[in-house]
N, C-alpha and C positions, 0 to 999 in steps of 0.2 A: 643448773646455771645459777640459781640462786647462792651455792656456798660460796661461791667466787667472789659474790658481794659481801661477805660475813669479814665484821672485822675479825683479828687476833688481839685477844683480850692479854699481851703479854707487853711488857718494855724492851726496849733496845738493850738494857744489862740482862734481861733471861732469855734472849733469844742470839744476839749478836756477838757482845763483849761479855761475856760469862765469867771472865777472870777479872773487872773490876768496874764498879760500878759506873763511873765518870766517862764520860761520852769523850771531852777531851784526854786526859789521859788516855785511854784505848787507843787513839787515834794518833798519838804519839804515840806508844809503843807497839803498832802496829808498821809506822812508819818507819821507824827505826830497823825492825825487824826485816821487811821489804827491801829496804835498802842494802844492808846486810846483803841479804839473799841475791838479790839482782844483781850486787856485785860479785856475787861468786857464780852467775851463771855468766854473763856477759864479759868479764876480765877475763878469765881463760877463751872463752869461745870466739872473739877480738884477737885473741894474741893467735891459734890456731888458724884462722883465718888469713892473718897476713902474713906468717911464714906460709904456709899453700902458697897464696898468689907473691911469693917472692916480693914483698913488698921494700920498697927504701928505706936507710936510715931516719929521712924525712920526716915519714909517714909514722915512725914510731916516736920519735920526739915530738911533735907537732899536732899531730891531727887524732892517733890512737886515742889518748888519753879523753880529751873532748868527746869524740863517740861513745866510749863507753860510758860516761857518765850522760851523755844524753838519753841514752839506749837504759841505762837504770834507774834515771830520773824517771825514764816512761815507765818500767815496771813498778815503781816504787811510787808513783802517782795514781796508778789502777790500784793496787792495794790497799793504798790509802785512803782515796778519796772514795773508795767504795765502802768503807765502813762510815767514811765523814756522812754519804748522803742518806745510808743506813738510816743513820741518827737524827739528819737533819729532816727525812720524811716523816720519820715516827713524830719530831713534834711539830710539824708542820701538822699531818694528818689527825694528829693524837691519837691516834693505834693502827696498827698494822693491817694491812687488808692483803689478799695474799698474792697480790701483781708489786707492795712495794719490799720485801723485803730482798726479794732479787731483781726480777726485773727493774720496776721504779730505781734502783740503788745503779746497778751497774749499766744502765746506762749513760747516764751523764759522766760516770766517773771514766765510764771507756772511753767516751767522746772526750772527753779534757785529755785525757793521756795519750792520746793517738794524735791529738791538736799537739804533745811532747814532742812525740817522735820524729826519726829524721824523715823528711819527704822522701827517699830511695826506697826505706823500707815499707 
């Protein structure tokens, strides 16, 4: 029980963002990346979607497009804000102890993103 309380004698650039030092930086192209991505799961699997359920012209001029950006706003807010709080624990805590590098981090960042999504889903 006692390792559990041992910090991690490491920073958020050798353990999290290993490809560049800057806590911001990372956290932008991280974001960017996320968004990226979530756009290329969610635009096709939207459009798949409403040809199935025969959906209306309406429904693709009007309201498609807003879902899917809500729906990848939420992927792309998990993504992101889970390396922001990464970051933000480490200097809050000033080193890592081994409940914040995942747990500590992806909660909040789950909880904000889910606060994104649509209430249906």
């Amino acid at each position: 029980m006692a390792a559990l309380s041992k910090a991690i004698p490491h920073n958020c650039y050798e353990i999290g963002h290993t490809w560049h030092p800057s806590c911001g930086v990372s956290f932008l192209q991280i974001t960017q990346g996320a968004l990226e991505e979530s756009l290329k799961i969610y635009a096709p699997l939207y459009l798949i979607a409403a040809i199935l359920r025969k959906r209306k012209l309406d429904y693709y001029l009007h309201r498609m497009v807003p879902e899917i950006l809500q729906s990848a706003s939420f992927l792309t807010a998990n993504g992101a804000l889970y390396m922001a709080f990464f970051c933000i624990l480490r200097r809050i805590l000033g080193k890592f102890y081994s409940w914040s590098p995942g747990f500590g981090a992806a909660l909040p960042a789950s909880y904000v993103a889910i606060l994104i999504e649509r209430k249906s889903r």
